[in-house]
N, C-alpha and C positions, 0 to 999 in steps of 0.2 A: 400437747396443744389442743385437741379437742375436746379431750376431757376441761380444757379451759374454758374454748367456745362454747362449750357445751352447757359449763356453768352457768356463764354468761346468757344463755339463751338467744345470740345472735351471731349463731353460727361464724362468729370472728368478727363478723362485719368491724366493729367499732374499733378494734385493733387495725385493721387491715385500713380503714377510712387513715387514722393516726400517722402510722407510719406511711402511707402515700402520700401525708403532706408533711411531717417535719423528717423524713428519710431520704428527701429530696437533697441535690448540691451546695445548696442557698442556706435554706429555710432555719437551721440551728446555726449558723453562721450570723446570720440579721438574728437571729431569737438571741443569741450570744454577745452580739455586738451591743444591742438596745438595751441588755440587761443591766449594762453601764449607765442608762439615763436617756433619754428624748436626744434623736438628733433629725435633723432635716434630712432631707434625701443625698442630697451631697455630701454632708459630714458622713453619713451611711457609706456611702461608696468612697470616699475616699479611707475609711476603718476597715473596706472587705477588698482585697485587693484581687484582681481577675476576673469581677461580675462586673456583668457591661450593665448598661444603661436601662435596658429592653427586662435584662433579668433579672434587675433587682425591680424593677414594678410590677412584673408580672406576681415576682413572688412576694412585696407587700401586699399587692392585692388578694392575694389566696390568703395570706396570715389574716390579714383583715375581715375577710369574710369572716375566715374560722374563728373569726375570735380573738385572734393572738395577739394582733397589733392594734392600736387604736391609732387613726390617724385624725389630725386635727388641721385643717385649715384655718389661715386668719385674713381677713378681710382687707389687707394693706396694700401697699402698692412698692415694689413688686410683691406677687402674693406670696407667702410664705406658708408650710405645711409642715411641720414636724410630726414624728413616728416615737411610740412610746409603745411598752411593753402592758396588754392586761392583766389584770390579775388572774387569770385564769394561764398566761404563758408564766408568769410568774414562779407558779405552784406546777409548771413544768418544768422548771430549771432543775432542781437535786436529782427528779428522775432521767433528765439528759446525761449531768455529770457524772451518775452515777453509770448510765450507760456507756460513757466514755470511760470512765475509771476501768470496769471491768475489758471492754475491749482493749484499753492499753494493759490491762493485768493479764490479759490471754493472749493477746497480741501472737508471743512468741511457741506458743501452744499452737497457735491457730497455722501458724507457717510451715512447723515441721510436721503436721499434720499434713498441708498440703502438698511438702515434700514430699511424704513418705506415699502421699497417694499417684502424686507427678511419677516416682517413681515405681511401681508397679504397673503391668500388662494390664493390660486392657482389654 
């Protein structure tokens, strides 16, 4: 890994920024969900089941900053706000799924590994 940073020239930084924000609870969940199409904030939460109210705007609005989500108010009454995917979370997606791929492919790697360390002194 720091032969990576290293590369990079920024000592991790841009990795380490990345994963603080889509290696959160949420944030590939709404990045996963949107990826289906625009929905409003309700259609949102009622597709992610267990994220309150508080935490899915917290974390629209971090996506939003970063980039990832576009949101769109429209001017009507009541008002209405729909949440769509940028193209820049867009060209996120293969390297999530691919993330997921591999941890569900080591998964069972990953367990007996922690068995075998559970079970050794310490």
């Amino acid at each position: 890994m720091s032969d990576v940073c290293a590369i990079r020239g920024d000592q991790g930084r841009a990795i380490r920024a990345l994963l603080e924000r889509i290696a959160d609870k949420w944030a590939l969940v709404i990045i996963a969900t949107l990826h289906t199409g625009r929905l409003r904030f309700t259609g949102l939460r009622q597709h992610i089941p267990g994220i309150s109210h508080r935490m899915l705007a917290l974390t629209l609005r971090k996506l939003e900053r970063d980039g990832l989500v576009i949101r769109t108010a429209y001017a009507e009454v009541p008002p209405r706000v729909e949440y769509e995917l940028s193209e820049l979370a867009v060209a996120l997606i293969p390297h999530a799924v691919a993330l997921a791929d591999w941890a569900i492919e080591h998964n069972p790697d990953i367990a007996a590994r922690r068995a075998e360390y559970d079970e050794r002194d310490h």
